[in-house]
C-alpha positions in Angstrom: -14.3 -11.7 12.5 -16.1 -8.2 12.4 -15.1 -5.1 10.9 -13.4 -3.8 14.3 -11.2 -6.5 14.7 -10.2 -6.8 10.7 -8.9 -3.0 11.4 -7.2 -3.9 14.2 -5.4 -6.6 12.8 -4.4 -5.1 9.4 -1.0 -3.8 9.4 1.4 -3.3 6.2 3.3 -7.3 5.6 6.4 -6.8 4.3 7.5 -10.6 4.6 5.6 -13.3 3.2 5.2 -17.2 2.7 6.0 -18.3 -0.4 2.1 -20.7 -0.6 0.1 -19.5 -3.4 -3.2 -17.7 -3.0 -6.3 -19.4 -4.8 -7.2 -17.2 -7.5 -10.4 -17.9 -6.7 -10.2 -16.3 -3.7 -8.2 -13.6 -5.1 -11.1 -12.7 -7.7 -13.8 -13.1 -4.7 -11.8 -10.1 -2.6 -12.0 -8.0 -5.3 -15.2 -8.6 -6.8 -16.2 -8.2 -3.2 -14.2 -4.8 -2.7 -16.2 -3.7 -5.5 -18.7 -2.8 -3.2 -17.0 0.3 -2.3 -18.4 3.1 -2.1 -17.4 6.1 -4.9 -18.9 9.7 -5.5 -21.3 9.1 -8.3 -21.1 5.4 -8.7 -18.0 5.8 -10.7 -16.5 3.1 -9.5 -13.0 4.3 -11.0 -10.5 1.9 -10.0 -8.8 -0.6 -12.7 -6.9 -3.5 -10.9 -4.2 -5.4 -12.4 -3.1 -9.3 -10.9 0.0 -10.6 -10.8 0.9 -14.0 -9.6 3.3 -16.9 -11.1 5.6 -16.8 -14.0 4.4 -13.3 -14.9 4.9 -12.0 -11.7 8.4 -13.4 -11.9 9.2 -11.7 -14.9 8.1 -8.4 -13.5 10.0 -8.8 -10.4 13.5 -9.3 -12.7 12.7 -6.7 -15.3 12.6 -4.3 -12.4 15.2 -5.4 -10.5 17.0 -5.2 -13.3 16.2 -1.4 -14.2 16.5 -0.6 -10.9 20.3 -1.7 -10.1 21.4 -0.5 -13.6 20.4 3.1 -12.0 17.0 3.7 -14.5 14.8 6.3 -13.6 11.6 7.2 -14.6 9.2 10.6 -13.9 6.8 9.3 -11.3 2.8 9.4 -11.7 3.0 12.0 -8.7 5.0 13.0 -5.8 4.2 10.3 -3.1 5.1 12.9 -0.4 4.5 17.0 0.2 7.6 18.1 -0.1 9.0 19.7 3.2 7.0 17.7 5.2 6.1 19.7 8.8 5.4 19.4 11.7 4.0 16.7 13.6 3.5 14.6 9.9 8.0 14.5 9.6 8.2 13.1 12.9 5.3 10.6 12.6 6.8 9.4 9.1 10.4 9.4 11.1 9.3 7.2 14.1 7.6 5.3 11.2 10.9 4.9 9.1 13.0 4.2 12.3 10.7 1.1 12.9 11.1 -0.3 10.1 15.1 0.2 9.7 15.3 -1.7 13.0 12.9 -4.5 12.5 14.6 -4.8 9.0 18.0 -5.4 10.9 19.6 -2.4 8.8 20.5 1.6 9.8 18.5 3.7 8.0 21.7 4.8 5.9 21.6 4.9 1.6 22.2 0.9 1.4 19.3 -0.2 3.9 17.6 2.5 2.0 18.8 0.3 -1.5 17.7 -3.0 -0.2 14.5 -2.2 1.5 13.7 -0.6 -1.9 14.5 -4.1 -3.3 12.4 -5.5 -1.2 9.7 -3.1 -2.4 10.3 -3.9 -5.7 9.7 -8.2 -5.2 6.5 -7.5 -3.5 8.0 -8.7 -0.6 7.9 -12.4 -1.8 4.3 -12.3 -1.7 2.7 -14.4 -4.3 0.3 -12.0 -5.8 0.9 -8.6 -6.5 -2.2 -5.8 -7.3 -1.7 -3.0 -9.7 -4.3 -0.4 -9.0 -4.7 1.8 -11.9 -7.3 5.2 -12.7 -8.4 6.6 -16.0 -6.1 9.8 -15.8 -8.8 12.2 -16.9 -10.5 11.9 -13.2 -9.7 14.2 -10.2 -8.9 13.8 -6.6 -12.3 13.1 -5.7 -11.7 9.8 -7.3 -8.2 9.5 -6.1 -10.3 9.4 -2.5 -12.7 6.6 -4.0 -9.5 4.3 -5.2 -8.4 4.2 -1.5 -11.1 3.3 -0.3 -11.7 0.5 -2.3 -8.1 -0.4 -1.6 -8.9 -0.5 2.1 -11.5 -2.5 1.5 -9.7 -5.1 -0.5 -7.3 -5.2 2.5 -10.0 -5.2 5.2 -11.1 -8.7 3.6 -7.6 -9.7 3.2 -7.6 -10.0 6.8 -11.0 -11.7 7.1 -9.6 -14.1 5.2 -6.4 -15.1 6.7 -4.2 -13.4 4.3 -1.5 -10.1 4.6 -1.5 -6.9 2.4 1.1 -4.3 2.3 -0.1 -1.1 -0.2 2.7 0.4 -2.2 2.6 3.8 -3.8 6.3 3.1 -4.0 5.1 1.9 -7.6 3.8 5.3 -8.7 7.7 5.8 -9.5 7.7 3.1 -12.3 4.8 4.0 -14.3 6.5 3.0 -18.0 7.8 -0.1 -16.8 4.6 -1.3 -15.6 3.0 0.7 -18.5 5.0 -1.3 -20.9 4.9 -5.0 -19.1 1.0 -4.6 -18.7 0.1 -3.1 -21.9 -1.6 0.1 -20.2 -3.0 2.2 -22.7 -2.0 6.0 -22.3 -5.2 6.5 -20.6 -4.2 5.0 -17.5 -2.4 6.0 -14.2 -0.9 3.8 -12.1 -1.9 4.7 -8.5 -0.5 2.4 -6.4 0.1 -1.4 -5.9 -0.3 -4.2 -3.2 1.6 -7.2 -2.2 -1.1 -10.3 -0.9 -0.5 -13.5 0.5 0.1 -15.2 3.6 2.2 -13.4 6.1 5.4 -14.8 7.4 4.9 -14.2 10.9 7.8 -15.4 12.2 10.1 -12.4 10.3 11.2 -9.7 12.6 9.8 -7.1 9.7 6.2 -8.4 10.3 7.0 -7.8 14.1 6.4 -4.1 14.9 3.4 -1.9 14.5 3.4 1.7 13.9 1.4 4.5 16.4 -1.7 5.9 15.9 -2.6 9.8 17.5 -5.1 9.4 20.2 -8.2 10.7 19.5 -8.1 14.2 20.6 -5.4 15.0 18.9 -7.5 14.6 15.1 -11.0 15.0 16.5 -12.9 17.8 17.0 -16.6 17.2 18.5 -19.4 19.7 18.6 -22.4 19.2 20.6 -20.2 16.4 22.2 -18.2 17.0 25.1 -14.8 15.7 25.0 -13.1 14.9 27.8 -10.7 16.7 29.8 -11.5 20.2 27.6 -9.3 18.4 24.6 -9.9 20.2 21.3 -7.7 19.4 18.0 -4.7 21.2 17.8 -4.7 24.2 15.3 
């Protein structure tokens, strides 16, 4: 498989088969992402694995929390708030998909459940917990997704699903607290892995993508048609 095809094929799993992943395999992604590039070499990014009976455990302390109404002040707003113009409606379409492919409206119970959902890694076997040293700034921010887009470019190449989650930015002292974090650390976002369950009507849809000229602007390349990127 080469690169084009890995893009082409990843898409956020939110249904998965209960088989385990090798750790093996799980340790060669990563060591693997590692390889990602980062401003300076940093290399900032501090990944946490979960899989078995700690996963488990994880999966009910949060659930628990979560249905007995806890709330907790997130690492960051995932978010701008008053989203505009055309960003609202992409992230509405986006939402709508999902709703429908989950077989729910998009009313405050789907909201509940698919937020339970979230919160069990979508049965996937392993979950990721990708963490910075909260002294760095957004130029390192940039360097932690990319090396989680790597992880889940080799995902693919290796048979397995992904789905990222900066849903878990919202639970940073539960995670803190179950992982042992020192204070040092922010929890940027995690990442269900496994094998996708194909046959779920979740894992069915795919969301748009803007055609090119409508992100792109070229100079000293004409583009066709006179398009230009819109102001």
């Amino acid at each position: 498989m080469d690169v084009s095809e890995a893009v082409r094929r990843r898409h956020s799993v939110r249904a998965f088969l209960p088989d385990p992943v090798d750790p093996a395999l799980v340790r060669e992604i990563l060591e693997t992402a590692a390889r990602s590039p980062s401003g300076g070499n940093l290399q900032p990014w501090l990944v946490y694995v979960l899989a078995g009976a700690p996963l488990a455990e994880f999966k009910a302390t949060v659930r628990t929390r979560f249905e007995a109404g806890a709330v907790e002040k997130p690492e960051y707003a995932v978010y701008p708030p008053r989203l505009w113009e055309p960003l609202r409606a992409r992230r509405g379409r986006a939402a709508a998909q999902r709703y429908a492919a989950f077989g729910q409206g998009e009313g405050d119970e789907a909201q509940r459940l698919l937020q339970l959902r979230n919160y069990a890694f979508f049965d996937a076997p392993v979950g990721l917990f990708v963490c910075f040293d909260r002294r760095v700034g957004p130029p390192q921010w940039a360097d932690l997704g990319m090396f989680m887009q790597t992880v889940m470019l080799l995902a693919v190449e290796r048979g397995l699903g992904t789905c990222p989650q900066e849903i878990w930015a919202n639970w940073p002292r539960t995670i803190a607290s179950f992982l042992d974090l020192p204070e040092t650390h922010t929890v940027f976002a995690g990442m269900s892995l496994g094998y996708a369950d194909t046959a779920a009507p979740i894992n069915g849809f795919r969301t748009e993508r803007e055609p090119l000229e409508n992100f792109v602007r070229m100079l000293g390349s004409a583009m066709p048609d006179g398009a230009k990127l819109d102001a």
